[in-house]
C-alpha positions in Angstrom: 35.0 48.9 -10.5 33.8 48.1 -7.3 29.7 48.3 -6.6 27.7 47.6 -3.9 23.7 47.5 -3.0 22.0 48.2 0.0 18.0 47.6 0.1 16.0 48.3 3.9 12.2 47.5 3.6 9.8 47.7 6.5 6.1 48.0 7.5 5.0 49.1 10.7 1.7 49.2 12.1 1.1 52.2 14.5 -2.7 51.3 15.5 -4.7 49.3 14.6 -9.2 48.8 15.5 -10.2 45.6 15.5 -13.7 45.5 15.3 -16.3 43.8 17.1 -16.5 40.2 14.5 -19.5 40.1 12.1 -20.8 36.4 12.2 -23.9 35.6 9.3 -25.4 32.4 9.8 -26.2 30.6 6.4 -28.2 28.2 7.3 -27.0 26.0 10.6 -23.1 27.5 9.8 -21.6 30.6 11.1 -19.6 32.8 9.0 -17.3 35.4 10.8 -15.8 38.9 9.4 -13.7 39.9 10.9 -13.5 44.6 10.1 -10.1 46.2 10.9 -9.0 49.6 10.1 -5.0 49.9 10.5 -2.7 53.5 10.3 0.5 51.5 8.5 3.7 53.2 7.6 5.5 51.2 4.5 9.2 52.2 4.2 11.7 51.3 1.2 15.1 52.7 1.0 17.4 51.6 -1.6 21.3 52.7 -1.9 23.6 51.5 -4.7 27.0 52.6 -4.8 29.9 52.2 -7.5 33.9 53.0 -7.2 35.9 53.5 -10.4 39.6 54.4 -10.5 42.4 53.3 -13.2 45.7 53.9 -13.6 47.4 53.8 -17.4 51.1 53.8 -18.4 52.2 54.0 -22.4 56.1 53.6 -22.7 57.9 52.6 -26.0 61.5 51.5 -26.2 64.0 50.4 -28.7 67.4 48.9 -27.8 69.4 47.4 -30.7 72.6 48.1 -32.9 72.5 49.8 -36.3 74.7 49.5 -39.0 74.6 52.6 -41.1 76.8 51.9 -43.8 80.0 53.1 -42.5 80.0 51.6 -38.9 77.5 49.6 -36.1 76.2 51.6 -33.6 74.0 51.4 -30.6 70.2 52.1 -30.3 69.2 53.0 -27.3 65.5 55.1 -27.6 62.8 56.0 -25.7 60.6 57.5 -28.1 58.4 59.2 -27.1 58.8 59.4 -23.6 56.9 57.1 -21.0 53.3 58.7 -20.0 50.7 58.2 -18.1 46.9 58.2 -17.3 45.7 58.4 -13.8 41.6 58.7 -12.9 41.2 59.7 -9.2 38.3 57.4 -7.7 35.2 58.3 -8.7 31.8 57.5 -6.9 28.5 57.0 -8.8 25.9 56.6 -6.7 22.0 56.1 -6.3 19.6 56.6 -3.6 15.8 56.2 -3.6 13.7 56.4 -0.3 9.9 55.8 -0.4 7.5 56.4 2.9 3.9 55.5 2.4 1.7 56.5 5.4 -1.9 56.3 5.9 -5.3 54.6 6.4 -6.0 50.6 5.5 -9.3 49.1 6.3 -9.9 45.7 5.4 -12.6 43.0 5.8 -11.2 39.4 6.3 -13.2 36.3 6.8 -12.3 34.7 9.8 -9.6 37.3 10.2 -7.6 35.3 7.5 -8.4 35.9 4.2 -10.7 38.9 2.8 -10.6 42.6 0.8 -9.0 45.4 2.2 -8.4 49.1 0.4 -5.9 52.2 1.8 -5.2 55.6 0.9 -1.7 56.7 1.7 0.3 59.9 1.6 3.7 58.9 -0.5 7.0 60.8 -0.6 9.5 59.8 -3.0 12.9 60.9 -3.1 15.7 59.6 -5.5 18.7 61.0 -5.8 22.1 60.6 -8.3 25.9 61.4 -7.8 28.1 60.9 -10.4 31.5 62.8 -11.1 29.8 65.1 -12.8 26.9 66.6 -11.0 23.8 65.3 -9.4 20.0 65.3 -10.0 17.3 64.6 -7.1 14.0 64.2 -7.3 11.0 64.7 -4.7 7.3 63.6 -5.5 4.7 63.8 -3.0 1.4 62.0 -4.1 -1.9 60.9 -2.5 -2.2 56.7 -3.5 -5.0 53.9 -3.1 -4.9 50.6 -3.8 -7.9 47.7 -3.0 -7.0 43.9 -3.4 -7.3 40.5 -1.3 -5.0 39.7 1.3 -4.7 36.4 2.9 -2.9 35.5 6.0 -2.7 32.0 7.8 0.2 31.3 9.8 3.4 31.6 8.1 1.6 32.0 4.6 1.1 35.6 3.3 0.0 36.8 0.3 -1.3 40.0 -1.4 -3.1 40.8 -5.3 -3.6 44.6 -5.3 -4.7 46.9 -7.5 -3.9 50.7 -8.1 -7.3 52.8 -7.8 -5.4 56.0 -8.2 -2.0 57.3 -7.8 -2.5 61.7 -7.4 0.9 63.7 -7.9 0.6 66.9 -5.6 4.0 68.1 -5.5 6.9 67.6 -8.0 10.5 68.7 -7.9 13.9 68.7 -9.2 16.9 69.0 -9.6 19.4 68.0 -12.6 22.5 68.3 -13.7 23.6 70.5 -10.9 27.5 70.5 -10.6 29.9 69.1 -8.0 32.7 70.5 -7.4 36.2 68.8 -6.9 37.4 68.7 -3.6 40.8 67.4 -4.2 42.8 66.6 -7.7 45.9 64.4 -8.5 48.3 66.6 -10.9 51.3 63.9 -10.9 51.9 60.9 -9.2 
């Protein structure tokens, strides 16, 4: 068997308001929020591949004498004949693509740390091959989530929460055959 993984995860920003800074004075200290609203674009596409192939070979042989009584003779058998098992390569393989797009507004104080909430438009679509057949499926849903980001420098960190996750379109396919291109009868 050979197997190999392939994982591409991005986010991209497309616009983004910043708006004017909210600064509350509590007492003699200012405190600054700072609003944004953002149109992001979150892409994860994930690709695992596997090869199989074998090849098998069953022989039996016997060489020796043999004395049957009268006189010796010679054993020389190959019974049953030699065979043989060959699998053609086979690929089994996985693919699963996610695109969320959509809305973030967040509130951070000082621009650093603070709530934010989105609502994004989600398409989903995994896919199987194996020998066999193949099965794909395609989900388009409407998703929010709200949590607490915090960003200083080089540190970034995220604890969301799932508001709702809406399925509008659902679809699929499975078990649909694949046909052979190309078969090994004999070596």
């Amino acid at each position: 068997d050979v197997s190999s993984d392939i994982s591409l995860k991005e986010e991209i920003t497309f616009a983004k308001i910043t708006f004017t800074p909210w600064t509350i004075f509590i007492g003699p200290v200012p405190v600054v929020f700072v609003p944004k609203v953002e149109l992001v674009l979150h892409s994860d596409l994930s690709i695992t591949g596997t090869v199989q192939s074998y090849a098998t070979q069953n022989y039996s042989r016997e060489i020796g004498l043999e004395y049957d009584g009268d006189e010796w003779s010679k054993i020389n058998s190959t019974d049953p004949a030699p065979g043989f098992t060959i699998q053609p390569a086979a690929l089994t393989d996985n693919a699963e693509y996610i695109v969320k797009v959509g809305p973030k507004a967040s509130l951070k104080l000082y621009g650093i740390a603070g709530p934010y909430i989105d609502l994004l438009l989600v398409s989903d679509l995994a896919a199987e091959k194996s020998p066999n057949g193949f099965n794909l499926d395609y989900d388009l849903n409407l998703e929010s989530n709200a949590g607490v980001e915090i960003d200083v420098l080089f540190f970034e960190l995220e604890k969301n929460f799932q508001l709702f996750d809406v399925n509008l379109v659902h679809q699929e396919l499975n078990d649909e055959p694949l046909y052979q291109s190309f078969s090994i009868q004999s070596p």
